[in-house]
C-alpha positions in Angstrom: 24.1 6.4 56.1 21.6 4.4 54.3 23.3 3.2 50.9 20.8 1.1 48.1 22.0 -2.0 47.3 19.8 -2.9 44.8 18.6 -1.1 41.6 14.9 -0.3 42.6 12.6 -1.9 39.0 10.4 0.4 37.2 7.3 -1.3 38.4 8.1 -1.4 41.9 8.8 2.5 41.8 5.9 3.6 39.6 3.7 1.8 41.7 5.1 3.4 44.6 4.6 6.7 42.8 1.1 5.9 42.3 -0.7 7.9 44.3 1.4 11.3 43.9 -1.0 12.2 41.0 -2.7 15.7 41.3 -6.5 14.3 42.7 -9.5 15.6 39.9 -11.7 18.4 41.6 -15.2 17.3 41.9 -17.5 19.1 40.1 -21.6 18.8 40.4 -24.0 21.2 38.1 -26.9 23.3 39.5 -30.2 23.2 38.2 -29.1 26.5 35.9 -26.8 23.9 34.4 -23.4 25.8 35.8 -20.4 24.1 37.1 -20.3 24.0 41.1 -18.4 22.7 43.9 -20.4 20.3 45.7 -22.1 21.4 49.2 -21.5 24.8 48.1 -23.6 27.8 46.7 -23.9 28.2 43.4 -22.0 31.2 41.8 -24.0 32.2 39.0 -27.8 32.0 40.6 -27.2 31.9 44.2 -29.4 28.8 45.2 -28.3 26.0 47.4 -30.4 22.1 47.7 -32.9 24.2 45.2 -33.3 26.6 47.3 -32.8 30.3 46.7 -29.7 31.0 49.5 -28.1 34.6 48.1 -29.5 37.2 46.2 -28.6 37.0 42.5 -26.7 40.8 41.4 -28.2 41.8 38.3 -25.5 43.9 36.1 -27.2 44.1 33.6 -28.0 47.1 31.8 
C-alpha cells in the first residue's frame, strides 16, 4: 500500500488542484440583445447567423 513520506506543500497541491475549477459557460448575445449559447438558436426571437430559423410564439394578449 502506497504510504506518503513527505508532507505534500500548499503550492505544489493548489497547483495541482488548479484545474478542478467549475469552467464559465460561454455566453454570446443575439442581435435582440438576449443572452445565448453560442451555435445555437436564440430563445427569445428564434433567429440563427441573422437569420429567422423558428417561428417566434406570440403570447401576448
Amino acid at each position: 500500500m502506497a504510504v506518503q513520506q513527505n508532507k505534500k506543500s500548499h503550492s505544489r497541491k493548489c497547483m495541482r488542484r488548479s484545474h478542478d475549477r467549475v469552467a464559465k459557460p460561454t455566453v454570446i448575445y443575439c442581435s435582440c440583445g438576449a443572452p445565448t449559447k453560442p451555435h445555437s438558436v436564440c430563445p427569445s426571437c428564434g433567429k440563427y447567423d441573422g437569420r429567422q430559423v423558428e417561428p417566434v410564439a406570440n403570447n401576448e394578449q
